[in-house]
N, CA, C and O atoms as a Tripos MOL2 file, in Angstrom:
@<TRIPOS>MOLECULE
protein
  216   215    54     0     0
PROTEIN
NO_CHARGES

@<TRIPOS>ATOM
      1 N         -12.7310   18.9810   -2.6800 N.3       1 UNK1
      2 CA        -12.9320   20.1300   -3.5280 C.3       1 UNK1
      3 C         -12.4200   19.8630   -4.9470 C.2       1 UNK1
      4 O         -13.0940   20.2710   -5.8930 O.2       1 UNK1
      5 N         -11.3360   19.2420   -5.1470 N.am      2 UNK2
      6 CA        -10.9170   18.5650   -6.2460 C.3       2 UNK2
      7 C         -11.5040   17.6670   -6.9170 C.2       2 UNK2
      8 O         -11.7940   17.7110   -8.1120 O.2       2 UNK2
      9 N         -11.7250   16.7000   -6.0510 N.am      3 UNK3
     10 CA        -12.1510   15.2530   -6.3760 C.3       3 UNK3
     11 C         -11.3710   13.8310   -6.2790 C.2       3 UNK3
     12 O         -11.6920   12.6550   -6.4500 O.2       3 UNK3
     13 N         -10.1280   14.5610   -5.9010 N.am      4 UNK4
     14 CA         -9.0430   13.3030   -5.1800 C.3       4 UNK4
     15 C          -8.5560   14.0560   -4.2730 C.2       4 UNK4
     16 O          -8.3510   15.2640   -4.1500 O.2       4 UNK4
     17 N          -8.3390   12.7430   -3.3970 N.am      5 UNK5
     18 CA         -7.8760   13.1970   -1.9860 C.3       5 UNK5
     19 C          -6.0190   13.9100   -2.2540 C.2       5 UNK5
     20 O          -5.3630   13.3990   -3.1620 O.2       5 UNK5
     21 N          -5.5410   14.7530   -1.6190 N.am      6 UNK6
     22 CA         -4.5170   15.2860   -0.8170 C.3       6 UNK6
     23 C          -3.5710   15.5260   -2.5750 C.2       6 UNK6
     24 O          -2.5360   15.1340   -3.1150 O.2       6 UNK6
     25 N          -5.1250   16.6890   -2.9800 N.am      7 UNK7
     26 CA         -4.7100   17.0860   -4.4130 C.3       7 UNK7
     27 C          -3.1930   18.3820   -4.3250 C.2       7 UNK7
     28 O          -2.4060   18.7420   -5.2010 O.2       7 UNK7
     29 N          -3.3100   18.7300   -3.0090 N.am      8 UNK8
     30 CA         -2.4570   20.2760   -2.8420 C.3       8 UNK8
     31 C          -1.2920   19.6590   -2.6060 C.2       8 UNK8
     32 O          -0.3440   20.2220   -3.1540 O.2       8 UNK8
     33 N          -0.9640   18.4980   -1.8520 N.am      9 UNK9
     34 CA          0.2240   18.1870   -1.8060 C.3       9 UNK9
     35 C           0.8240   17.4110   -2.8100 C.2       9 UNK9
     36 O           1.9850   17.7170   -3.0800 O.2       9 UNK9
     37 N           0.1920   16.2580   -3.5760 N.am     10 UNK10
     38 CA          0.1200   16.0020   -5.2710 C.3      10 UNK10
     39 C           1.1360   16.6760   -5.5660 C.2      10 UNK10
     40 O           2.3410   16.4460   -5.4740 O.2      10 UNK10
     41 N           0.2490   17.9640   -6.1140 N.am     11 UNK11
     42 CA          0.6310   18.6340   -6.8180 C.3      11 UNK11
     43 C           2.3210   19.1290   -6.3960 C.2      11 UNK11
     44 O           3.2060   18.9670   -7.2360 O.2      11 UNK11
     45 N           2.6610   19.7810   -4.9190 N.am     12 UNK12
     46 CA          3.6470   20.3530   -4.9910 C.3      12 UNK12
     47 C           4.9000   19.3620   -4.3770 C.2      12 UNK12
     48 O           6.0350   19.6800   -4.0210 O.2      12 UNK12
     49 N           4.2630   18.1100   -4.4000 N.am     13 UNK13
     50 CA          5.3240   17.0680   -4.9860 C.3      13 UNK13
     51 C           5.7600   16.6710   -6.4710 C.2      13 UNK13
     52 O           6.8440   16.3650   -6.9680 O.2      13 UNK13
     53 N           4.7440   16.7740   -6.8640 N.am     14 UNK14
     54 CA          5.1070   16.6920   -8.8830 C.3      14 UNK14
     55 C           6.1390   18.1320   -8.8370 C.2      14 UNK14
     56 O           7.1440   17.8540   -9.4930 O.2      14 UNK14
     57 N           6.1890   18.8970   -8.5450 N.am     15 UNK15
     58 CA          6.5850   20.2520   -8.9800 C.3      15 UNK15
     59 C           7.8500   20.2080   -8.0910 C.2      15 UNK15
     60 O           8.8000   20.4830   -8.8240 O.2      15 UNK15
     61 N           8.2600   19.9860   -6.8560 N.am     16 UNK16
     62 CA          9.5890   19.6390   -6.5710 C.3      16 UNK16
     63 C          10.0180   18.7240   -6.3870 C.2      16 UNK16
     64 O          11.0890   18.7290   -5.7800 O.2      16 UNK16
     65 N           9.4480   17.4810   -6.7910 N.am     17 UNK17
     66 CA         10.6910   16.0880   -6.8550 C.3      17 UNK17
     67 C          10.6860   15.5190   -5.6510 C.2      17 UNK17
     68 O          11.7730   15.0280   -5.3460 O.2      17 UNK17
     69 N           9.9530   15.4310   -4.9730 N.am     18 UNK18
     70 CA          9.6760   14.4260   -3.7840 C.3      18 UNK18
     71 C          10.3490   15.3690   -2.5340 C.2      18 UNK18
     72 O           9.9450   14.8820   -1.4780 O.2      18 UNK18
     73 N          11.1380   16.4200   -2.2970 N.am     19 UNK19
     74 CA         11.5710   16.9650   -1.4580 C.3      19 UNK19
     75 C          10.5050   16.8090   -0.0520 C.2      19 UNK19
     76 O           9.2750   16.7710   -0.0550 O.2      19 UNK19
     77 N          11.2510   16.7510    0.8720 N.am     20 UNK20
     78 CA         10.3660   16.3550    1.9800 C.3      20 UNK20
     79 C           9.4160   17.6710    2.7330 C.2      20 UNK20
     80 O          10.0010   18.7160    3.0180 O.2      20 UNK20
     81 N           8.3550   17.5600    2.9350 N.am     21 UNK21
     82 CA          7.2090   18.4960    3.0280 C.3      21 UNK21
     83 C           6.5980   18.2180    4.2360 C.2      21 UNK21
     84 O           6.3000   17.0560    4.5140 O.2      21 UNK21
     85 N           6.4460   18.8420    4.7480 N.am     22 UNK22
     86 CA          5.1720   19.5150    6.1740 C.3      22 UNK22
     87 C           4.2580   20.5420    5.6850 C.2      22 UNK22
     88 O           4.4210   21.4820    4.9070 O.2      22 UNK22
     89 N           3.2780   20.1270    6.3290 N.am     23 UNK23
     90 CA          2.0020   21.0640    6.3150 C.3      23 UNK23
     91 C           0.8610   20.9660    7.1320 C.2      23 UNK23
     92 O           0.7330   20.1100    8.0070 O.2      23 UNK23
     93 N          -0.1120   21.9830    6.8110 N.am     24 UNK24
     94 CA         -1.8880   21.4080    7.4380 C.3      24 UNK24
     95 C          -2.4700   22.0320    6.6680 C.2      24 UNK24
     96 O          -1.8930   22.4920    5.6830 O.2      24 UNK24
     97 N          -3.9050   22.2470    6.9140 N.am     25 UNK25
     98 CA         -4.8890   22.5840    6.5310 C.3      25 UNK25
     99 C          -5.4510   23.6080    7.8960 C.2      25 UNK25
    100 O          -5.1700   23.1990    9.0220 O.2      25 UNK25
    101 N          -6.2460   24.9400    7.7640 N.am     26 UNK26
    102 CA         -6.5020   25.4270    8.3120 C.3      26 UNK26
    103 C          -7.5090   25.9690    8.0120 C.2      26 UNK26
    104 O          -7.6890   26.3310    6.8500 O.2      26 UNK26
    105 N          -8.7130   26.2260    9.2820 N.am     27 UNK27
    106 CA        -10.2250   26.7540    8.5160 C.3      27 UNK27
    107 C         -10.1300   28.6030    8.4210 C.2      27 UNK27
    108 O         -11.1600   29.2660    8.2960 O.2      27 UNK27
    109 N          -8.6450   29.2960    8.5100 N.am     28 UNK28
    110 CA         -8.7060   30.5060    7.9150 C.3      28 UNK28
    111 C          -7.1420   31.2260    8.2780 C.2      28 UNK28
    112 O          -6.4030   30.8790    9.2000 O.2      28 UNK28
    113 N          -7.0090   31.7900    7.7610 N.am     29 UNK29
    114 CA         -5.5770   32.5070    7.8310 C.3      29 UNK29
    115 C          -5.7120   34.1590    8.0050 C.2      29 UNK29
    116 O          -6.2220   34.7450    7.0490 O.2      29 UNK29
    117 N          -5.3690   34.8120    8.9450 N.am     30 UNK30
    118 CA         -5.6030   36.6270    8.6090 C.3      30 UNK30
    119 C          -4.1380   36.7960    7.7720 C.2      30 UNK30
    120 O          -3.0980   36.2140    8.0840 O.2      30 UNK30
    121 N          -4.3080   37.7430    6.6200 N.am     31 UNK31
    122 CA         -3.1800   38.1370    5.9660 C.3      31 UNK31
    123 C          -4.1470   39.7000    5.3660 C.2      31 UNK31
    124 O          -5.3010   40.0710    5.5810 O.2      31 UNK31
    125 N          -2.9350   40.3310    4.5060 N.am     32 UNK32
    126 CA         -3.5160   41.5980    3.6200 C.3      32 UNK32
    127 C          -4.1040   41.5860    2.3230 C.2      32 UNK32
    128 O          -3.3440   41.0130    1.5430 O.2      32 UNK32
    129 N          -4.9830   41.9210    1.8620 N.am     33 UNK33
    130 CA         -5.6110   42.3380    0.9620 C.3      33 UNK33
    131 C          -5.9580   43.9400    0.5840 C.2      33 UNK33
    132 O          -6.6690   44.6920    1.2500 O.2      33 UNK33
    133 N          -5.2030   44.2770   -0.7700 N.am     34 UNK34
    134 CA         -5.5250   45.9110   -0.4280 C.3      34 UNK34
    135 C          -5.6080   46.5580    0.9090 C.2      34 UNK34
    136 O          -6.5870   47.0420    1.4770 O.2      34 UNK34
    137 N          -3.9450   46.4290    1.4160 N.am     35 UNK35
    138 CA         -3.7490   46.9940    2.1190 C.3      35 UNK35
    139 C          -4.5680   46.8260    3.4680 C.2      35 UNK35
    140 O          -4.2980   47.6390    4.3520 O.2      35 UNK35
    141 N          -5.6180   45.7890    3.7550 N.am     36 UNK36
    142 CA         -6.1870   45.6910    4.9360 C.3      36 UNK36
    143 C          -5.9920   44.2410    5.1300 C.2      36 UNK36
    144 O          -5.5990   43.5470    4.1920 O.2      36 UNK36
    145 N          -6.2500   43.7360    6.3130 N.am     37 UNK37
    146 CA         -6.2880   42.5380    6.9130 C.3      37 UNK37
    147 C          -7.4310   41.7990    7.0800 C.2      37 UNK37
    148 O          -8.4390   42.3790    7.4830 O.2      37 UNK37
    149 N          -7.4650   40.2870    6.7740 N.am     38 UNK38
    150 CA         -8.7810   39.8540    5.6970 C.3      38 UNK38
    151 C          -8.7570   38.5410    6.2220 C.2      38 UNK38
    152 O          -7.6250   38.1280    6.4770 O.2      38 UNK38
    153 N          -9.9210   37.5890    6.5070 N.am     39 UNK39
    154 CA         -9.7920   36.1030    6.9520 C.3      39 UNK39
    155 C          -9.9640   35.7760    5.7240 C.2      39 UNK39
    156 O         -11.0070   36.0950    5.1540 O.2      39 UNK39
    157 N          -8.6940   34.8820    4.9050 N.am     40 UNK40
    158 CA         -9.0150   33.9160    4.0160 C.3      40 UNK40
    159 C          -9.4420   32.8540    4.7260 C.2      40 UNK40
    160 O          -8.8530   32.5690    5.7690 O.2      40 UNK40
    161 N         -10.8870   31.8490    4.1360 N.am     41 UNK41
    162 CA        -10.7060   31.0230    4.2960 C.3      41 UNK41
    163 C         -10.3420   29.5920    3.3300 C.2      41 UNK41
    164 O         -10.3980   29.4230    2.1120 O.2      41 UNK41
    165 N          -9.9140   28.5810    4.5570 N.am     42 UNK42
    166 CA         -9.8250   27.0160    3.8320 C.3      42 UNK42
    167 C          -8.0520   27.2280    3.2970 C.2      42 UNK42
    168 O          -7.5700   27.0950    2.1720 O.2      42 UNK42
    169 N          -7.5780   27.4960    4.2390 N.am     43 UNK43
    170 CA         -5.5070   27.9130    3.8440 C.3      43 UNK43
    171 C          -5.0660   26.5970    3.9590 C.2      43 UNK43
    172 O          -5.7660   25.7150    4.4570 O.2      43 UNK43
    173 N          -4.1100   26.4410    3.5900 N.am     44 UNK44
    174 CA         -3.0990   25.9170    3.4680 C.3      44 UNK44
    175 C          -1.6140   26.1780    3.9590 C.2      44 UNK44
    176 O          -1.1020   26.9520    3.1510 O.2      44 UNK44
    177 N          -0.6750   25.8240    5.0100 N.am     45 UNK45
    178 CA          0.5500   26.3650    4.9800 C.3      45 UNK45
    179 C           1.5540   24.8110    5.0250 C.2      45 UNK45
    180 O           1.2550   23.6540    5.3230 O.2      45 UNK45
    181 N           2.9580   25.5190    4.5350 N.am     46 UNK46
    182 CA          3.6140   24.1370    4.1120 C.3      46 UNK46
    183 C           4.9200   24.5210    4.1460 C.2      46 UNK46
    184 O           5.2240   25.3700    3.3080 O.2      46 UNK46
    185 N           5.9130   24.0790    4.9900 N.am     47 UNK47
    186 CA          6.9840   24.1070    4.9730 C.3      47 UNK47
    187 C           7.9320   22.9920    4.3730 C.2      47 UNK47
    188 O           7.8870   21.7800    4.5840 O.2      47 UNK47
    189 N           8.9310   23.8180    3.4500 N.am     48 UNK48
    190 CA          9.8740   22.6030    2.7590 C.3      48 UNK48
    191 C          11.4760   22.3600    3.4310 C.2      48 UNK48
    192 O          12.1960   23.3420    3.6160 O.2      48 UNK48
    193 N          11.9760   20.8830    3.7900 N.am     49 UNK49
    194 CA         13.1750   20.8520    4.4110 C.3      49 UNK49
    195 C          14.4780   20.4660    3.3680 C.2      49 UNK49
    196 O          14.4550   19.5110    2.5910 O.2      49 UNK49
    197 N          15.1870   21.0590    3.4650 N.am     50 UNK50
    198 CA         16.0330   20.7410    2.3520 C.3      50 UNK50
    199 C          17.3990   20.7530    3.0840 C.2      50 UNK50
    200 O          17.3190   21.5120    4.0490 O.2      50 UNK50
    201 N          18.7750   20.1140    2.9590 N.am     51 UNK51
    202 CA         19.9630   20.6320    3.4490 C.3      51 UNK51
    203 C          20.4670   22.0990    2.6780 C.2      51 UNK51
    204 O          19.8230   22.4810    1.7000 O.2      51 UNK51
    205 N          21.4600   22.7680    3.0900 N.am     52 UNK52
    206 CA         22.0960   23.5860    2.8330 C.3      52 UNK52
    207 C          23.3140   22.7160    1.8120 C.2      52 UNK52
    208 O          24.1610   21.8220    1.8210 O.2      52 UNK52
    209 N          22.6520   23.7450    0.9830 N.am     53 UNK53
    210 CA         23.7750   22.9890   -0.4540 C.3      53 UNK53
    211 C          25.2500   23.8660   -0.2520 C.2      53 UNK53
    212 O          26.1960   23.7920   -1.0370 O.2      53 UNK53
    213 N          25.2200   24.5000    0.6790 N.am     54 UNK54
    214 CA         26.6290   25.4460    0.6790 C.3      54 UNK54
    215 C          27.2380   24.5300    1.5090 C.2      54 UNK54
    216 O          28.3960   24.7110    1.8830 O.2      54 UNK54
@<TRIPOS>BOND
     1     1     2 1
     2     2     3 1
     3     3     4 2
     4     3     5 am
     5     5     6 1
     6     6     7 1
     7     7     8 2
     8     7     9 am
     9     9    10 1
    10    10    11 1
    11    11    12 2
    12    11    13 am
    13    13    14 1
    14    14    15 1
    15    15    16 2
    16    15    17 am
    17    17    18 1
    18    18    19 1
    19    19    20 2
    20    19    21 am
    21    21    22 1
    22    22    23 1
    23    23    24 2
    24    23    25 am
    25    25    26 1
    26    26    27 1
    27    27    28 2
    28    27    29 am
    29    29    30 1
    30    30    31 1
    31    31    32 2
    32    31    33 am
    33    33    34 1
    34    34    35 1
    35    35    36 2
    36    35    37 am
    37    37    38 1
    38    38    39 1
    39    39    40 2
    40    39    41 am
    41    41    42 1
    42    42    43 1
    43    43    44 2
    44    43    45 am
    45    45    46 1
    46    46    47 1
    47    47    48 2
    48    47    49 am
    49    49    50 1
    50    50    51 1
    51    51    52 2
    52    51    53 am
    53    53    54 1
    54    54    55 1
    55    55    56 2
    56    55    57 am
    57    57    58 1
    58    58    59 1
    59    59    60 2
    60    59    61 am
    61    61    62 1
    62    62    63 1
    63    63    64 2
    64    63    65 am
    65    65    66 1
    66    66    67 1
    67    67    68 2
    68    67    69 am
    69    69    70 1
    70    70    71 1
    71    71    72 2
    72    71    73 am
    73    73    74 1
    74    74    75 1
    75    75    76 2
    76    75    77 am
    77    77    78 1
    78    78    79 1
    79    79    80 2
    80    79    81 am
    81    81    82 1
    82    82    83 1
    83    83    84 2
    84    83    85 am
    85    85    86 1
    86    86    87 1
    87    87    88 2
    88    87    89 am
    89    89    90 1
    90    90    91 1
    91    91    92 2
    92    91    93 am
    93    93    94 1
    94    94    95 1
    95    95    96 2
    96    95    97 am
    97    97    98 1
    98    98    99 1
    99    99   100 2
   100    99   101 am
   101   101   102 1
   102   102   103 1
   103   103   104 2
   104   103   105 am
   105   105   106 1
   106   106   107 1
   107   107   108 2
   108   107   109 am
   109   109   110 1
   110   110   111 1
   111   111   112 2
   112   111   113 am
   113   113   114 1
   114   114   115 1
   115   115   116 2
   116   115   117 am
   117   117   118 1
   118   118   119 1
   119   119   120 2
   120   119   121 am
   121   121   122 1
   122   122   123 1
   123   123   124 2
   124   123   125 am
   125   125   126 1
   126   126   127 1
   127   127   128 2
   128   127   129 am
   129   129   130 1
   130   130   131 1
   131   131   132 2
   132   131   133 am
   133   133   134 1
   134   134   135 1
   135   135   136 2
   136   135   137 am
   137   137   138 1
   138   138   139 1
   139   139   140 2
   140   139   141 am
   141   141   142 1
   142   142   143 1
   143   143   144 2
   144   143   145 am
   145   145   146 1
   146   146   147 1
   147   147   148 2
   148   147   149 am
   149   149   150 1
   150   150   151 1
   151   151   152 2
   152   151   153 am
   153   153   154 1
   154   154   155 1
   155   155   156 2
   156   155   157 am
   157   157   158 1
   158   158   159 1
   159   159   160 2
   160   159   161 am
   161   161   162 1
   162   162   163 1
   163   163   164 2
   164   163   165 am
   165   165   166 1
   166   166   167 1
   167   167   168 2
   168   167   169 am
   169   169   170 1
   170   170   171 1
   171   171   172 2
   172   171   173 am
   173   173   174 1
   174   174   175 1
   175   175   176 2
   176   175   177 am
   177   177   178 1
   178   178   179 1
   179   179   180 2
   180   179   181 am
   181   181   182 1
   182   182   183 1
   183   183   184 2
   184   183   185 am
   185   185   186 1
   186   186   187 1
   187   187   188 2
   188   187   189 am
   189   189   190 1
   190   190   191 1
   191   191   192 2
   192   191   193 am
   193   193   194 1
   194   194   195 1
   195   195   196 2
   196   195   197 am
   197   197   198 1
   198   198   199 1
   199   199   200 2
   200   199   201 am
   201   201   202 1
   202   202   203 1
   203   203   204 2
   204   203   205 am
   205   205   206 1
   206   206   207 1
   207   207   208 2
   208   207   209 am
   209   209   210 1
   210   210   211 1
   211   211   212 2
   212   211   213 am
   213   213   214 1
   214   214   215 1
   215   215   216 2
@<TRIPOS>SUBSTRUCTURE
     1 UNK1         2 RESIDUE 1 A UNK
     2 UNK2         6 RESIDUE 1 A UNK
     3 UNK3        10 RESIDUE 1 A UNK
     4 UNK4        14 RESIDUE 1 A UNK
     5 UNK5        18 RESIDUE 1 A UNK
     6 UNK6        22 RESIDUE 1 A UNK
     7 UNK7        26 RESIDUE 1 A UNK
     8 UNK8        30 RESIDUE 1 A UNK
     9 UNK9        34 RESIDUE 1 A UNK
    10 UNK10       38 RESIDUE 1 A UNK
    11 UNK11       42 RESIDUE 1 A UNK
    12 UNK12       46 RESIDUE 1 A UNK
    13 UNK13       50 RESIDUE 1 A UNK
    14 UNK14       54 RESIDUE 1 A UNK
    15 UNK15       58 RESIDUE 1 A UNK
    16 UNK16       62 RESIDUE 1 A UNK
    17 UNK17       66 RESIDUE 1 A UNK
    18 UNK18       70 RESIDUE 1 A UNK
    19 UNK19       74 RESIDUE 1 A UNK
    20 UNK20       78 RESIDUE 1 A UNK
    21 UNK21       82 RESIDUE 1 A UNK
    22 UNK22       86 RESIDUE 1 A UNK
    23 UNK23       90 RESIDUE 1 A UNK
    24 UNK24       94 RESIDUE 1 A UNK
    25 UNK25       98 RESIDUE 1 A UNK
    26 UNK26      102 RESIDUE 1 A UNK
    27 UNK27      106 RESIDUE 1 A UNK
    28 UNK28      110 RESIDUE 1 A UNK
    29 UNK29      114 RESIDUE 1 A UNK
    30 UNK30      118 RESIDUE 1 A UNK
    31 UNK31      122 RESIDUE 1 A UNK
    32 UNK32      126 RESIDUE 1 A UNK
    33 UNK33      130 RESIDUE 1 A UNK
    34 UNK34      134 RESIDUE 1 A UNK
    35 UNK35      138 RESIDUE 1 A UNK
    36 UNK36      142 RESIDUE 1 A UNK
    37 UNK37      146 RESIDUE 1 A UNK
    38 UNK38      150 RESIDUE 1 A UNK
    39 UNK39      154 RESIDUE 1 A UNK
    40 UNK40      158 RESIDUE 1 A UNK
    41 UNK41      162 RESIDUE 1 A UNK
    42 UNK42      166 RESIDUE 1 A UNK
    43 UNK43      170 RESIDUE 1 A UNK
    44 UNK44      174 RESIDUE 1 A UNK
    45 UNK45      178 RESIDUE 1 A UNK
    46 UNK46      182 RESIDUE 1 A UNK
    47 UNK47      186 RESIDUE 1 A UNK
    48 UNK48      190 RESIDUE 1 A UNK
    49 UNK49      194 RESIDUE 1 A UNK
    50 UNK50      198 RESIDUE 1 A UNK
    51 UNK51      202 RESIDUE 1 A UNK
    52 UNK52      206 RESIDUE 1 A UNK
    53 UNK53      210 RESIDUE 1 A UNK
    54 UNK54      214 RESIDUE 1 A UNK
């Protein structure tokens, strides 16, 4: 969709500094839109691991 491959994660490695990342790709997500519940499709979800700086 970009035109280079594994442009979404690229990106939110430039933007936090290599921090270590999980994710996928998914062909739709239900969430809200004006108040109703809506299939986005083509999602993305991504979890970031970091230690506890406390």
């Amino acid at each position: 969709m970009f035109g280079v491959a594994d442009h979404d994660a690229s990106t939110i490695e430039e933007l936090l500094g290599g921090i270590p990342l999980a994710g996928f790709f998914a062909a739709g997500e239900i969430g809200p839109i004006a108040g109703r519940n809506a299939l986005h499709g083509f999602t993305a979800s991504m979890a970031l691991f970091v230690d506890d700086m406390e």
